[in-house]
C-alpha atoms as a printed R data frame, in Angstrom:
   type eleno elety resid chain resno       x      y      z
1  ATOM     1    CA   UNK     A     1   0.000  0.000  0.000
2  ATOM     2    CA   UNK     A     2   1.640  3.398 -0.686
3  ATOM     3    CA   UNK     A     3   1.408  6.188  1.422
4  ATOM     4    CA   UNK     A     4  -1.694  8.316 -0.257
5  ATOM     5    CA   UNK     A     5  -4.141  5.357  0.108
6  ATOM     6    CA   UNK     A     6  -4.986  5.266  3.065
7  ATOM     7    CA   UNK     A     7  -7.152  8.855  4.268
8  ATOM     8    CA   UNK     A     8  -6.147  9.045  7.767
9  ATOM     9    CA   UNK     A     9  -2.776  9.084  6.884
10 ATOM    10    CA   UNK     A    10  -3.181 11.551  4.117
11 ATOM    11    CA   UNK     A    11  -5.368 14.166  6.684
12 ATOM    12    CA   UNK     A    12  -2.168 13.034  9.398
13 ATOM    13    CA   UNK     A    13  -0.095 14.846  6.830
14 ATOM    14    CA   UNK     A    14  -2.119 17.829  6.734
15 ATOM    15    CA   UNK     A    15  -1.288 18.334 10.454
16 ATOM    16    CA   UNK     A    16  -0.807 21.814 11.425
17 ATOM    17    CA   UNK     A    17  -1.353 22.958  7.928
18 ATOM    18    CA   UNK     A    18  -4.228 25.474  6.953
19 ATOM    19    CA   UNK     A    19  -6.734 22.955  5.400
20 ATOM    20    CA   UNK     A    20 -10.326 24.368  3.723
21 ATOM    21    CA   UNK     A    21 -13.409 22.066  5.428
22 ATOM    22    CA   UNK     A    22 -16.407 22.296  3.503
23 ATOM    23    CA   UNK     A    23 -19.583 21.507  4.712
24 ATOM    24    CA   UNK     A    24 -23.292 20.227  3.478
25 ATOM    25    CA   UNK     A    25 -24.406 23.422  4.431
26 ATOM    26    CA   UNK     A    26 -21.862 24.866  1.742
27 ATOM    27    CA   UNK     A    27 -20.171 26.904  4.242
28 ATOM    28    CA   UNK     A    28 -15.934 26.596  4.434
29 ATOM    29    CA   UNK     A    29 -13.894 26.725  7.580
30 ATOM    30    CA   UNK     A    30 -10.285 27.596  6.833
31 ATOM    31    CA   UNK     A    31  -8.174 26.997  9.177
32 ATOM    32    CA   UNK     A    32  -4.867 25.042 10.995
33 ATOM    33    CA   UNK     A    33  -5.871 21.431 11.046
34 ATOM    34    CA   UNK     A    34  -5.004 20.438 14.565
35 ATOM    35    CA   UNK     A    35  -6.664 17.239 15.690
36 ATOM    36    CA   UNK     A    36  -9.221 14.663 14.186
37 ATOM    37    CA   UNK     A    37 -10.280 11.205 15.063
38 ATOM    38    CA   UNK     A    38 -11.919  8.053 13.041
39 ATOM    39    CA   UNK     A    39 -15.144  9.679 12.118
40 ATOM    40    CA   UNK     A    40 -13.549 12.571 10.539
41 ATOM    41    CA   UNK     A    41 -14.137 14.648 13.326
42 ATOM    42    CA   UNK     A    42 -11.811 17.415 13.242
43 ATOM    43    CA   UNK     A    43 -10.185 20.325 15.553
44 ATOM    44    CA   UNK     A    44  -9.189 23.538 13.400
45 ATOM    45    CA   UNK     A    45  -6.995 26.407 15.265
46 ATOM    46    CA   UNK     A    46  -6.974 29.928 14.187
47 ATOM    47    CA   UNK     A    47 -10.352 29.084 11.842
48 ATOM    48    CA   UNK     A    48 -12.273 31.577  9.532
49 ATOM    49    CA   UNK     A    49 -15.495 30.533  8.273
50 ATOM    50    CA   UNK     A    50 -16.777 31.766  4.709
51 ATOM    51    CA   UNK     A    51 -19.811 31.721  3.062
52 ATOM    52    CA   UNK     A    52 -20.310 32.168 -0.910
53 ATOM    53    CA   UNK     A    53 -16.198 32.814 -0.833
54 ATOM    54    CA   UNK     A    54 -16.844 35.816  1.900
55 ATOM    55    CA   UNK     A    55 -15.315 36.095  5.257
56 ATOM    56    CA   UNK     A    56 -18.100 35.844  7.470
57 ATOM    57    CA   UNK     A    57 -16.346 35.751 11.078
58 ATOM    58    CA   UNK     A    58 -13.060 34.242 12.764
59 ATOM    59    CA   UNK     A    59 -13.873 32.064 15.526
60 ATOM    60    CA   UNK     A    60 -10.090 30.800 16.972
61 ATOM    61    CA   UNK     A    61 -10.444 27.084 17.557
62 ATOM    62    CA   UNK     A    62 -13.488 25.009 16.355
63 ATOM    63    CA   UNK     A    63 -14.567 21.225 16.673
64 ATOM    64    CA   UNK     A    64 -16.763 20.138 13.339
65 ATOM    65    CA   UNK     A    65 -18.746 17.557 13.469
66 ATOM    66    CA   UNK     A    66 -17.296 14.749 10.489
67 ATOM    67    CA   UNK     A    67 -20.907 13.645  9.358
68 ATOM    68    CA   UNK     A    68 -21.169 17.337  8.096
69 ATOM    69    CA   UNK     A    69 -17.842 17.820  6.106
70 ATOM    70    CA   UNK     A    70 -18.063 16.560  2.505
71 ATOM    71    CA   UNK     A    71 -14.362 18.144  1.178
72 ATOM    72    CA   UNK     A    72 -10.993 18.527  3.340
73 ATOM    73    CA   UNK     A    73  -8.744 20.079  1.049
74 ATOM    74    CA   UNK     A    74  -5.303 21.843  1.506
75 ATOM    75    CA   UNK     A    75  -5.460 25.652  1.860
């Protein structure tokens, strides 16, 4: 198995990295990926969250839920 196939280890790479989370509800967190667990659950530091590609407010650190992100992505 090489290293990409396997997701956790890909999202372990993103570790303290600025990833973009988007959600169902279309709305993207941007942020420094910090922590995240099995389900996808995931800890971002420093995090911005956007709406229709507009800053709508910086919130510092944020849990999101992993049933509601469809796309992690690097920043």
């Amino acid at each position: 198995m090489n290293e990409a196939s396997r997701p956790l280890d890909t999202l372990n790479r993103s570790r303290d990295k600025r990833v973009v989370v988007e959600l169902k509800n279309n709305k993207q967190y941007i942020g420094k990926l910090k922590a995240f667990d099995i389900h996808i659950n995931v800890v971002l530091e420093d995090a911005e969250e956007y709406a229709n590609s507009e800053l709508k407010r910086k919130l510092g650190v944020v849990f999101i839920r992993g049933d509601t992100i469809t796309v992690i992505s690097p920043a």
